[in-house]
N, C-alpha and C positions, 0 to 999 in steps of 0.2 A: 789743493784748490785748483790748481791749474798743471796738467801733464807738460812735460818738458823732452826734449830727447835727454839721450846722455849726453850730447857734446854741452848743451846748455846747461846744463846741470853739474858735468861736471864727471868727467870721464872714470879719473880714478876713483871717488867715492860712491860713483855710482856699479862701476865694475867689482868694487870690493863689496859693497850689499848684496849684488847679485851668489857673489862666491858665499859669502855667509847662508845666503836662502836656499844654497844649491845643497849645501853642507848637511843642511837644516835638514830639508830634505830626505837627505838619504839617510839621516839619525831618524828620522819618523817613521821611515819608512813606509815615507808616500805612495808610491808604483815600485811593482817589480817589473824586471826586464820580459819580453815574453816575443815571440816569435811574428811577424806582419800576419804570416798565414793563419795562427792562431789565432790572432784580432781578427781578420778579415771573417772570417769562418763563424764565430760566436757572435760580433756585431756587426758584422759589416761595415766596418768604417773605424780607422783614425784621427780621433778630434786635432786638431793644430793645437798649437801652442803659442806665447808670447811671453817676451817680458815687460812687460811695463814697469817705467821708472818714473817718482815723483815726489817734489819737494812739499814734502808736511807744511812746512815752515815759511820761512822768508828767507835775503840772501842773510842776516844778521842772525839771524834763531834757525840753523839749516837742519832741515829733519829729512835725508833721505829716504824711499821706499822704496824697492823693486820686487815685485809680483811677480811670479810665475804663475800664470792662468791660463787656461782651457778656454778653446773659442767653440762653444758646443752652442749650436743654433737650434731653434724648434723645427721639427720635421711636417710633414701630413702625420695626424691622426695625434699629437702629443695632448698627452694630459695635465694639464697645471700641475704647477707642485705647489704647495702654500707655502711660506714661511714669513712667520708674524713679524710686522714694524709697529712701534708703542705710536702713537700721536704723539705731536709736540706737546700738549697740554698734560703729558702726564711727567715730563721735566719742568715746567712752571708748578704744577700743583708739588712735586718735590722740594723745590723751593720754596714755595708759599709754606710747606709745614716745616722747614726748614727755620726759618723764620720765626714763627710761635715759637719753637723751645728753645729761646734765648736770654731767659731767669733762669734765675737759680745758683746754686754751686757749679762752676763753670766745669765741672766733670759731667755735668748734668745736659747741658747743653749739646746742642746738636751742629755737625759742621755738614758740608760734600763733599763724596769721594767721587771718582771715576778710574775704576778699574780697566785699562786696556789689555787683550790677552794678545798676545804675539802670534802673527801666521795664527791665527783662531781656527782655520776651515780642515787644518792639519789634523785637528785631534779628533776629526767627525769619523771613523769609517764610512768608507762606503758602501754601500748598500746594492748598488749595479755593480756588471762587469763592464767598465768602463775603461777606454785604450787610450791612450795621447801619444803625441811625437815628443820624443825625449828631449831634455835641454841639450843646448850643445857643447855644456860645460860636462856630461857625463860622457866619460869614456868608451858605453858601449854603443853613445851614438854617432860611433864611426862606423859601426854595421847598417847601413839603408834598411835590413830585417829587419833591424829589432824595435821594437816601442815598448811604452809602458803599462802595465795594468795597474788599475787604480787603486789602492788597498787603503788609503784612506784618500776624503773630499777634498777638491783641488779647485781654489777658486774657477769660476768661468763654468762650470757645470749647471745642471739646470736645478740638481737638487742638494747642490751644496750646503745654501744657507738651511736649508730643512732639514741636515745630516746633522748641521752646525747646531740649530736649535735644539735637540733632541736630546746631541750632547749634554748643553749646559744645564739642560733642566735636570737630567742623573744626576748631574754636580752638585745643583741647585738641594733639590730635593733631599738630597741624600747629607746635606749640613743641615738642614733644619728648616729650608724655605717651602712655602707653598705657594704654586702658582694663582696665579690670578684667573678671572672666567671673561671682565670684558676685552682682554688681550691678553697669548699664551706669551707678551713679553714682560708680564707685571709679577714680582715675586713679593712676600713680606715672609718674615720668621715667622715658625708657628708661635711664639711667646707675643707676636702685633707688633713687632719694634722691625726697623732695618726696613721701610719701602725701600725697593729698588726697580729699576726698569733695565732691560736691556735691547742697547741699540747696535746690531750686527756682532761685533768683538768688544762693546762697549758697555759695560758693569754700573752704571748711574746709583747712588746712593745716598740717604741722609740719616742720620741719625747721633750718636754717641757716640765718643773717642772707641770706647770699650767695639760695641756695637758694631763700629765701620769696622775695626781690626777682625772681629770673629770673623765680617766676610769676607776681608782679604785673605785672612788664615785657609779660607775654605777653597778659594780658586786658586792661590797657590800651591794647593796640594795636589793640584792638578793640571795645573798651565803655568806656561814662564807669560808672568804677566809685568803690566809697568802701571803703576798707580801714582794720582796724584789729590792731594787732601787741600781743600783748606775750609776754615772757619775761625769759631773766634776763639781759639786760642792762641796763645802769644807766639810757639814754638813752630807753627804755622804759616804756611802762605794766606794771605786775605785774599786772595784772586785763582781763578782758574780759569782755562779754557775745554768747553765740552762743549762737542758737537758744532764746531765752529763759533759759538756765543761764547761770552766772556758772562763770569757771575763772580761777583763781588760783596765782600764783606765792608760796609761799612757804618758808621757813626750810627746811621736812621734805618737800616734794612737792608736785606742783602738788594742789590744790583744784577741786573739781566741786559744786555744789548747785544746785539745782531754783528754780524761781521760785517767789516766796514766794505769790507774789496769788494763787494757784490756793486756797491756805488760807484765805485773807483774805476771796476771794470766794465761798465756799464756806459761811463763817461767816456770810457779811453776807444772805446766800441765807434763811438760818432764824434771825436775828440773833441770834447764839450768840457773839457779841465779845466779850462778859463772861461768857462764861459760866465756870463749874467746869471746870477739865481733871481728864481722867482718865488712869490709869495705863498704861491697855493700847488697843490698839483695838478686838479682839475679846473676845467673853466667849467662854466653849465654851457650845456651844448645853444647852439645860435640853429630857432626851427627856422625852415624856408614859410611856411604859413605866415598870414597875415595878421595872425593871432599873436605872433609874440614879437609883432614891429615894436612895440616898447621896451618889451625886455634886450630887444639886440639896441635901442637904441640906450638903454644904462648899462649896458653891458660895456658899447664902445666908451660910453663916459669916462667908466671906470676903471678900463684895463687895455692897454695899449691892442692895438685892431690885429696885428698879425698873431695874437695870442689866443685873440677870442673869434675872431668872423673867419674861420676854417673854410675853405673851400668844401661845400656837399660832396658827402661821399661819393655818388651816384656822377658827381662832374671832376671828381678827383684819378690821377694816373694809376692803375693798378701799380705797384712794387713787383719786379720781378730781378731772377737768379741770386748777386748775389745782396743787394738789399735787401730781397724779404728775407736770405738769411740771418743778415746782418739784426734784421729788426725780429725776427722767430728768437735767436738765440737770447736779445738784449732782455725781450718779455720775456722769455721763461728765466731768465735770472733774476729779474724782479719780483716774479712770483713766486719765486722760493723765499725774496728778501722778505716780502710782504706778510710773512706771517708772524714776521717782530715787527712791524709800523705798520698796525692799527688804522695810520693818518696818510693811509697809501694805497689800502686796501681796494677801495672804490676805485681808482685811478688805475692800476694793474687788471683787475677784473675786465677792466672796459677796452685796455689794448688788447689781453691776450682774448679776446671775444672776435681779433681778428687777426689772426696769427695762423689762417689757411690763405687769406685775400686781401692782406694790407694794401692800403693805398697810401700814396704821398699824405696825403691829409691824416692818417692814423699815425707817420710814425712823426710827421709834427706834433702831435700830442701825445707819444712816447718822448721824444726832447724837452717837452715842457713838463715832463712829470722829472726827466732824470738834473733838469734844472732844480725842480725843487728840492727834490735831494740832495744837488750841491750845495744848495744856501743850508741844508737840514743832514747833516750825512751823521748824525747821533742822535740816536734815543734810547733811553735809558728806564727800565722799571724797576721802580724798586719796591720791595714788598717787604713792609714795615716790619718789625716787630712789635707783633701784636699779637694775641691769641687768637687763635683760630675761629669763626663761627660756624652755627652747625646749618646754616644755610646756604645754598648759592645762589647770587643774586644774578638775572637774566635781564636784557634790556637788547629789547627790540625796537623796530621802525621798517617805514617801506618809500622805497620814494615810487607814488603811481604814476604809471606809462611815462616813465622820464628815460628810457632809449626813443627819441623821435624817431627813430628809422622802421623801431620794429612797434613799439609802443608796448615794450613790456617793462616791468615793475620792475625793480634791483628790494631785494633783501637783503637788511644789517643787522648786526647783532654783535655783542659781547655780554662776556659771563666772566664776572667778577665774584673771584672766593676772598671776602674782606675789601681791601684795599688796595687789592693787586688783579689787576687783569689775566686769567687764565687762558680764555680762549676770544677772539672776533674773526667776521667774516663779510665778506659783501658777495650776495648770489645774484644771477639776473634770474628772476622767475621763471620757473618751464612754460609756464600757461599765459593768455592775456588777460589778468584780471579786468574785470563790467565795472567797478568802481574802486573808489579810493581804501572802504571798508573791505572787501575780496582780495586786496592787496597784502593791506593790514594783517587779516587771518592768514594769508599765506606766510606772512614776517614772522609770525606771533607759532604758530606750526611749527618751523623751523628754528625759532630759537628753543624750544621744548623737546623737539628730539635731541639740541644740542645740549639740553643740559640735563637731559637724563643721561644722556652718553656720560656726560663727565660724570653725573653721581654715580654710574656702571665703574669708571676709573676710581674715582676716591674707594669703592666698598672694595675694590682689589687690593688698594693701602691697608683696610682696617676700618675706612673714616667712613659714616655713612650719615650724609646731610638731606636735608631739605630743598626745595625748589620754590623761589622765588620771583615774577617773572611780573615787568613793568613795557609798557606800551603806552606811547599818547593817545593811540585810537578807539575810542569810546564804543563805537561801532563792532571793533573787532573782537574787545574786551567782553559785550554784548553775546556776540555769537560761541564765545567759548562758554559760556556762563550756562548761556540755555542748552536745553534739549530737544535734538532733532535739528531738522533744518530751516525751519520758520520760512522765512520772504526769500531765501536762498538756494532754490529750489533745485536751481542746474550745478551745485554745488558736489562734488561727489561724495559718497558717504565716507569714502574709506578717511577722510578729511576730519571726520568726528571723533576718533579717536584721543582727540584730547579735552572732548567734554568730556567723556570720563574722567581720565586724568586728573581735573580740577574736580570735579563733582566728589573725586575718591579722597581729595584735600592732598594728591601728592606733585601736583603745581597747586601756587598762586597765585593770581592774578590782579594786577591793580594794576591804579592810571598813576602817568607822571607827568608834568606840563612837556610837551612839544618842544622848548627854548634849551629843559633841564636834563633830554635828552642824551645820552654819550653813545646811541647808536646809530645819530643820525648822520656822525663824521662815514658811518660804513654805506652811506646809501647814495649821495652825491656831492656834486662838486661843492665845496665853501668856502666862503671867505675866511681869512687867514685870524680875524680875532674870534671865529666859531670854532676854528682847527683844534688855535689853545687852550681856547675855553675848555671842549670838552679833551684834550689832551691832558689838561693839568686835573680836570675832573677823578677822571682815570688811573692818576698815579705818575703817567706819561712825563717825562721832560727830556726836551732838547737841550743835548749840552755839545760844547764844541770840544777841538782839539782830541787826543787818540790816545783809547787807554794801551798802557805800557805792552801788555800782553795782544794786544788787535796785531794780527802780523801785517806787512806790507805788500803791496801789490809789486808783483816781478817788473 
């Protein structure tokens, strides 16, 4: 979570990893030794080297790690190298079917595994002739000549992880999995059982006692790995951590919640550890026009003045050195939290929207979002056991020209598989929607590509569902319905592609009242009894106090 030196960490344990990865090493038979002139001659150049050392863990649960990696930078004229990352929503949708197979004869049932492979980037060959400077733990790097050639992928390279994927799919394929089409990180056996995804060295799976063991059988035939299980069975842990999230086995459904130290470090960023929590995390912005002298005057009614009457951007100090860093780094930590609180989403979008040009006035309302998070530093999904349905339900909204500055629209959404929230977002629209309706369709767009995406994800499972898709706007609901462009004239066409869509019956579309809503928490600021409303609507609940496994902040 957070890099350390050695001395903070902890000299001798970090010195004896090192010696173990140096070992490791040279049993892999990572680099051979090879001559500078050699390198210099074939590539031109040797890559540096480092080690990086870093605690997994906390000081109580200490997980050392020291890397050996390659500091190989992009040159003039370099080519991308691809290597797939699964989306979060395809470990929620594991879970969520997780969940359904929990009847039956308890042999029958389904738990999660996550497989870790050890040093993973080791087992790739390499594919270049690639040179690095030698550790210093290796004896022939007392000769200034010599360095290493690569003979298998060495973190820090540019086409490691693409060396690495290539690997596990031979692995993969060759036990009995087939890959997936809308990401090359989604595997299922060819028998439909065993979804799994894979995230860097990380094996994600659900299914049957029987079932997880075949695939751990299968990667231990080929990697020193370290796995950890739980579900419901008794001889089992009920809890695990993957991917920094914690997922829990309990009474009503399994449990999903977000790492807490993103809060904790976020707080400790503008030491806000004691500070006051507040109720919401947005206020709704206070316009300078004349037009919304009422609304700033129940605004102040309601909510103490220095929270809500911000000083205008435009009369506000730019942040400069190291505040805007201070405040770049705290946003993009939030907006990694934010894609486990749903009820955050909106409020992140709108910082990191100024996270080139902050001013005084933006990161006051960076403080009052990571306030809310102190009064709220837990939320938990849990996803019932219940069976599955063969639909997914989409809910959209738009809040129109509610940026006063620029006067464009925010798009929200979430896509619920049953009772569990899979996927939400909050976007600020590219364009400036002419009305409230223009908005709407642009909401109503974008949750459609978002939940075809995920029915692309499920048929890589096996599962292949339906699209369901609800909107308050009558208007917009209107425009998908018909054909062509009607009164919408400067609308572009390429926009029409989801009247087909619905015309072909593979969306559907219906109204839902405006109040009943749970994608209107992704669009702007609300009051704290709408927060929960649609929080608890969703599955959502705030709990307090820290599950056993959330590690602690350094």
């Amino acid at each position: 979570f957070k890099q350390k030196t050695a001395y903070e960490i902890g000299v001798r344990l970090v010195g004896s990893e090192m010696c173990i990865r140096d070992r490791y090493m040279r049993k892999r038979g990572v680099y051979k030794v090879v001559a500078r002139q050699e390198a210099m001659r074939i590539a031109g150049k040797v890559i540096n080297t480092m080690w990086i050392d870093s605690n997994k863990g906390d000081d109580a649960n200490r997980n050392y790690r020291s890397r050996f990696v390659a500091k190989e930078f992009r040159g003039p004229g370099h080519v991308p190298i691809f290597a797939g990352t699964p989306p979060l929503e395809s470990l929620r949708a594991l879970i969520r079917m997780c969940a359904a197979h929990q009847s039956g004869p308890v042999d029958e049932r389904w738990g999660m595994m996550c497989v870790d492979v050890s040093r993973a980037h080791f087992y790739a060959p390499a594919i270049r002739r690639v040179f690095v400077k030698l550790p210093a733990e290796d004896p022939a790097s007392l000769d200034p000549e010599a360095v290493g050639e690569l003979q298998m992928s060495m973190y820090g390279t540019q086409d490691a992880a693409a060396n690495w994927e290539a690997a596990y799919k031979e692995t993969l394929v060759k036990g009995g999995f087939r890959q997936g089409v809308a990401s090359s990180c989604h595997y299922v056996h060819n028998d439909g059982t065993t979804p799994l995804m894979v995230h860097g060295d990380d094996f994600i799976a659900t299914g049957t006692r029987a079932e997880l063991a075949r695939l751990q059988k299968v990667l231990e035939a080929e990697y020193e790995v370290k796995a950890q299980i739980c579900g419901p069975w008794s001889d089992t842990p009920q809890s695990m951590r993957v991917l920094g999230r914690v997922i829990s086995f309990t009474s009503e459904g399994i449990g999903y919640e977000a790492d807490p130290r993103h809060i904790e470090a976020a707080m400790a960023s503008y030491n806000l550890q004691d500070c006051k929590p507040v109720s919401t995390p947005w206020a709704a912005e206070a316009h300078s026009d004349h037009v919304d002298l009422n609304l700033r005057r129940r605004m102040a009614e309601t909510h103490r003045a220095e929270e809500i009457l911000w000083k205008e951007d435009e009369e506000s100090e730019s942040l400069e050195f190291d505040r805007l860093k201070t405040y770049q780094s705290v946003a993009a930590r939030l907006n990694y939290l934010c894609l486990d609180r749903t009820d955050v989403q909106f409020a992140v979008k709108e910082v990191m929207r100024k996270m080139s040009n902050a001013t005084e006035a933006d990161e006051q309302k960076l403080k009052r979002l990571i306030r809310y998070l102190k009064g709220t530093p837990r939320v938990i999904q849990t996803y019932p056991f219940e069976e599955l349905p063969n639909t997914l339900t989409i809910y959209v909204d738009s809040n129109f020209a509610g940026c006063s500055r620029t006067r464009k629209s925010t798009s929200g959404g979430v896509v619920c598989w049953g009772s569990g929230v899979v996927k939400s977002w909050s976007k600020t629209q590219a364009t400036i929607a002419l009305s409230s309706g223009e908005a709407e369709l642009a909401a109503v767009i974008k949750g459609a590509a978002e939940g075809l995406g995920l029915k692309a994800v499920l048929s890589d499972f096996g599962i292949h569902v339906g699209l369901e898709m609800f909107s308050d706007a009558t208007a917009a609901i209107g425009m998908v319905r018909r054909e062509g462009l009607g009164r919408v004239r400067h609308l572009a066409v390429a926009d029409l592609w989801i009247q087909q869509k619905v015309r072909s019956g593979d969306i559907q579309v219906a109204k839902i009242p405006g109040a009943d809503n749970p994608s209107d928490i992704c669009t702007k600021g609300l009051d704290q009894g709408t927060i929960n409303k649609h929080m608890s609507n969703l599955g959502l609940v705030f709990a307090t106090g820290r599950h056993a496994l959330a590690p602690q902040l350094y």
